[in-house]
C-alpha positions in Angstrom: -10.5 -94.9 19.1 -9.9 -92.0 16.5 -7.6 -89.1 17.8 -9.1 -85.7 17.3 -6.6 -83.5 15.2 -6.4 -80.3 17.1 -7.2 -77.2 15.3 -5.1 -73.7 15.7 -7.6 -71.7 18.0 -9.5 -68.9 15.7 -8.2 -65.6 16.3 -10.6 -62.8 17.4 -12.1 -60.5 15.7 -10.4 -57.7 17.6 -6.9 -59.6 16.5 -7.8 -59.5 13.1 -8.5 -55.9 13.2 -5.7 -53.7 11.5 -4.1 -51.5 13.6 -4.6 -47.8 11.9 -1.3 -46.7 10.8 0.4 -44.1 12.7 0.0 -40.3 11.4 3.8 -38.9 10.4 4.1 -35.9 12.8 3.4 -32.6 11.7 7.0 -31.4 10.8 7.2 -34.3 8.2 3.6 -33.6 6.7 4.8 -30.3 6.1 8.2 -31.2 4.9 6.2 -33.9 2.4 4.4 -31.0 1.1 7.2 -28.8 0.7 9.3 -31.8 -1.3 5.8 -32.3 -3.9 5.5 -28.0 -4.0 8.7 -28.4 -5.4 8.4 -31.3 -7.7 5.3 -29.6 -9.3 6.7 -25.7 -9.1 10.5 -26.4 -9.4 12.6 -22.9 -8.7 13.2 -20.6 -11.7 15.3 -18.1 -12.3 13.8 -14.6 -11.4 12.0 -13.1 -13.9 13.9 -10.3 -16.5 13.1 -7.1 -15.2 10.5 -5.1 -17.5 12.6 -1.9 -18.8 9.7 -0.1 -18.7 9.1 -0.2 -14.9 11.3 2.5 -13.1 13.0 1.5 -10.4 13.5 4.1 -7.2 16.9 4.4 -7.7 16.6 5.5 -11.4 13.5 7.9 -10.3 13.3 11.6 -11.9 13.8 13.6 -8.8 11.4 16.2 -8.1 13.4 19.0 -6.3 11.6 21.9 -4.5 11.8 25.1 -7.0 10.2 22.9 -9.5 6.8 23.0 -10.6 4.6 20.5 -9.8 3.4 17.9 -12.5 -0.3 18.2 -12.9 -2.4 15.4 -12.8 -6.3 14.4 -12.8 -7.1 11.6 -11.2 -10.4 9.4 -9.6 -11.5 11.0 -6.5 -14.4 8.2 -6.6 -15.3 6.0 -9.5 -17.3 8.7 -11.1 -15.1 12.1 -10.1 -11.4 13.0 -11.2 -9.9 15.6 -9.5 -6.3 17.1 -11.3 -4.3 19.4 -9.9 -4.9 22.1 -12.3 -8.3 22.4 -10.7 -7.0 23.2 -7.0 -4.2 25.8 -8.1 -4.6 29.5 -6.4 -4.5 28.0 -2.9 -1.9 26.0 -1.3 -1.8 21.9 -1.6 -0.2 19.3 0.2 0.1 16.6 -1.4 0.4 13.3 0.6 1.5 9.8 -1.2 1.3 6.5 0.9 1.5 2.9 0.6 -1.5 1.8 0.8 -5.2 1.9 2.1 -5.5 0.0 5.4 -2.1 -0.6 6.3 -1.6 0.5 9.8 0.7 3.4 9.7 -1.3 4.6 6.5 -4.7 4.9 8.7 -3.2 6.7 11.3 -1.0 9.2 9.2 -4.4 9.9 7.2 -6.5 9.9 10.5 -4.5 12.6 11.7 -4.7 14.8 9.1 -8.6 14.2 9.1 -8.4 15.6 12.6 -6.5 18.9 11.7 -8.0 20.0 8.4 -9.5 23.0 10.5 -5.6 23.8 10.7 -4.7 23.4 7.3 -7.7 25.3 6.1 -6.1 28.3 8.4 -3.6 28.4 5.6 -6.5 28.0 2.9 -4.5 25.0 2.3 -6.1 21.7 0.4 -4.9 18.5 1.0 -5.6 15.4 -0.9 -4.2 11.7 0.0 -2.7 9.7 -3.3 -1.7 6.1 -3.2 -1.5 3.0 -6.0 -5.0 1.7 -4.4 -8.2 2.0 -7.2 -10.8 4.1 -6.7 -13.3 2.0 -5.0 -10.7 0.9 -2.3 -10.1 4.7 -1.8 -14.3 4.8 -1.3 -14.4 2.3 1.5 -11.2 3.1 3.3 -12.3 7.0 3.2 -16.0 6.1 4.8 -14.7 3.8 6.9 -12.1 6.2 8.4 -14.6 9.1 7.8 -12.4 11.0 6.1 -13.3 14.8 4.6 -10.1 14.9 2.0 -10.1 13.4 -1.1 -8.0 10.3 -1.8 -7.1 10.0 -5.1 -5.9 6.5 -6.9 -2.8 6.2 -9.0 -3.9 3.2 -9.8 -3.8 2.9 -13.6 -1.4 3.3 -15.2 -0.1 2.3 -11.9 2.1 4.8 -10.0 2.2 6.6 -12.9 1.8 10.3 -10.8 3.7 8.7 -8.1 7.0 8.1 -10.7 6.1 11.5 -12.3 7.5 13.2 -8.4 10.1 10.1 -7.9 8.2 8.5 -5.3 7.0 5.3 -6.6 8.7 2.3 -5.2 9.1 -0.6 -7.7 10.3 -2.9 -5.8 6.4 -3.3 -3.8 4.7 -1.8 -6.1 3.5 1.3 -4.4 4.1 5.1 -3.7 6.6 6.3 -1.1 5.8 7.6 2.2 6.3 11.6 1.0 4.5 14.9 1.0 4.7 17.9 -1.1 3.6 21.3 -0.1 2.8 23.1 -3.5 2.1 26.8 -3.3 -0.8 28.5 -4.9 1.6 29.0 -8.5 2.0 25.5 -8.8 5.4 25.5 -7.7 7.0 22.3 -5.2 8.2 24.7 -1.7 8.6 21.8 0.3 9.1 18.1 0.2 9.8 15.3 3.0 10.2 11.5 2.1 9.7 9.8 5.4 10.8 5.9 6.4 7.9 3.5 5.0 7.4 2.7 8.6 7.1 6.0 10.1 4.4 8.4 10.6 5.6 11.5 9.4 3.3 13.4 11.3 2.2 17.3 10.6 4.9 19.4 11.8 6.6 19.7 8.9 3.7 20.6 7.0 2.4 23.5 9.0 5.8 25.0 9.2 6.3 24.8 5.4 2.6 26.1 4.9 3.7 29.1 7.1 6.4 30.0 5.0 3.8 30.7 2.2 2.4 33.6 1.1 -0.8 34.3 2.5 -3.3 33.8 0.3 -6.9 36.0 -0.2 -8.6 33.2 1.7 -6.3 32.8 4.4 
């Protein structure tokens, strides 16, 4: 009688399946794509400063006594407003960072809300910053602003460097104002933290000082 050869018992389909590998945790995705960020975009040396660009420490000061630099820049794409154009009343000038940033909203939002104060003294005030003309268009309806905001935005910062507030190291004006009489001539300046709302106070005591104009 013939022996039957045994035969290895088949495996199941589920044995044969391949067990999905395991995902690497999070950490160690991340610290994978850090190692290949740096294989593709090795560290450089920082890049030789342009000697054109002025930095705020090397900044032409703009010391009250002095007369203001004029200026004409966009109000809106299709309107330039300088500053020879709103001499014979007082102006404040206010330079900020930026459009939209927090601080900047409020600090602009207030003024919006006392302009029946400022206009006490006859007093125009007009909001410049690095941002282009368009930016200026939304930020201004979207805040419903009723001063102009003017862009120093090409050259960039050039006005803001011509009073020695423009910040090269981000790229954008100071947080300052300017009271200007109606002459032309810088009575009053503040350069306030980046951070810090430098409110109105200031202005309406500097704006006092001034003498009264035929308007006021």
């Amino acid at each position: 009688m013939a022996t039957r050869k045994k035969t290895a018992p088949k495996k199941s389909a589920r044995a044969k399946a391949v067990k999905p590998a395991k995902k690497p945790p999070r950490r160690h995705q991340e610290e994978l794509l850090d190692e290949a960020l740096e294989e593709s975009f090795p560290a450089s040396d920082p890049l030789p400063v342009d000697p054109g660009v002025v930095h705020l420490s090397d900044a032409p000061t703009l010391d009250v006594g002095h007369r203001a630099p004029d200026f004409a820049l966009k109000a809106t794409p299709d309107q330039t407003i300088s500053l020879k154009q709103l001499r014979g009343k007082p102006i404040v000038l206010v330079f900020y960072p930026a459009d939209w940033s927090p601080v900047c909203g409020d600090q602009v939002s207030l003024y919006n809300e006392m302009l029946a104060e400022f206009q006490g003294y006859d007093a125009q005030i007009v909001g410049i910053s690095v941002d282009g003309a368009w930016c200026h268009t939304a930020f201004a309806k979207d805040r419903k602003l009723r001063f102009p905001l003017l862009a120093d935005f090409e050259p960039k910062g050039a006005v803001s460097k011509r009073y020695g507030v423009y910040d090269a190291e981000t790229g954008t004006s100071q947080r300052a104002l300017f009271v200007v009489d109606a002459e032309g001539i810088v009575r009053w300046k503040y350069v306030s933290p980046v951070g810090i709302n430098p409110g109105a106070d200031g202005i309406l005591d500097a704006l006092e000082t001034l003498p009264k104009t035929g308007n006021a």
